[in-house]
N, C-alpha and C positions, 0 to 999 in steps of 0.2 A: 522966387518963382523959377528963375531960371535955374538953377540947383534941382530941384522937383524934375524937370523936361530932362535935365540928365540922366539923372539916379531912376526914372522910367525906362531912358531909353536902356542903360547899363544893364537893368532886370531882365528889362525884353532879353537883351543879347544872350544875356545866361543862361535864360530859359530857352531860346533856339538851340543854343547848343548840346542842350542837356534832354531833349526829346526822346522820346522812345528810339526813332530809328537812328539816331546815333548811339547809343547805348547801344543797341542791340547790334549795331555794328562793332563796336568797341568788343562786344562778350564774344561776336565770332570771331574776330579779330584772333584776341588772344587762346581761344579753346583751340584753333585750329592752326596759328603757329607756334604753343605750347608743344599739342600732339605732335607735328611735322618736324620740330627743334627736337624734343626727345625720342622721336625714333630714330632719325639718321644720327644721332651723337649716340646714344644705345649699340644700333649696329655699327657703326663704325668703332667704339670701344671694342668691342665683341669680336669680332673682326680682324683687328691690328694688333689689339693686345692681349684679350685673353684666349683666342685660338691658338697662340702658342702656348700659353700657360698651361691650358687642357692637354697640349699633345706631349709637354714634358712631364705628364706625370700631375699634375693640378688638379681640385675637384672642382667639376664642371658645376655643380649648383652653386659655388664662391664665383667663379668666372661670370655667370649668369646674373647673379646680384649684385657686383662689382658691377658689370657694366649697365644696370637699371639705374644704379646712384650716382654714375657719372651723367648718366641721360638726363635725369632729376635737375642734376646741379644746373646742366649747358643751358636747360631749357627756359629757368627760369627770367633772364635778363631779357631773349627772344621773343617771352608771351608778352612782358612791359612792353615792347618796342610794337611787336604784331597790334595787342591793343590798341595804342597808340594812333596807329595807322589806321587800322577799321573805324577807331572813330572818325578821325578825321574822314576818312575818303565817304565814308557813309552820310556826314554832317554835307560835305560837296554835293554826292550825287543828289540827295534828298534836296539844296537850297535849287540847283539845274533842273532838276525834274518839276520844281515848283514856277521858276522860271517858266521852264519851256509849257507848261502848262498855261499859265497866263497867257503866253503871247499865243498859243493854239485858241483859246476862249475870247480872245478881245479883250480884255481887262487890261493888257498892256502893249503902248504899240511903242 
């Protein structure tokens, strides 16, 4: 019996965390420092390394794609980590706001 009150309570926990608004935290999380990680790594290739390449004589559409696949690469470990983060901070704000909503309604004092 007492194994059963566990393995309930273990589900619950799962199932909190796994909620829409953390998810959906989790997906902006990573779309948007995805984006933010491969712009600045893009233009800073761009930038540092292949604006001299172009000015000695390079073609400028290699300089341009050269520096879209180093963006690509930088970005990827960034959007793991940005996810990461949105979920959690999202899983936070949502358990607070449920919180602070009880104690506004009287259900918890």
């Amino acid at each position: 019996m007492e194994r059963r009150k566990q393995g309930k309570g273990l589900t619950g926990a799962i199932k909190s965390y796994f909620g829409f608004i953390p998810v959906s935290g989790a997906a902006y999380g990573t779309g948007s420092t995805y984006m933010a990680a491969f712009s600045i790594s893009a233009a800073k290739e761009f930038v540092l390394k292949q604006t001299p390449y172009i000015f000695n004589g390079g073609d400028a559409l290699t300089a341009v794609q050269t520096s879209i696949e180093r963006g690509y690469q930088a970005a990827g470990p960034w959007a793991v980590l940005g996810g990461i983060a949105g979920f959690l901070i999202a899983y936070k704000c949502e358990k607070s706001l449920k919180d602070l909503l009880a104690v506004f309604s009287g259900s918890k004092k």
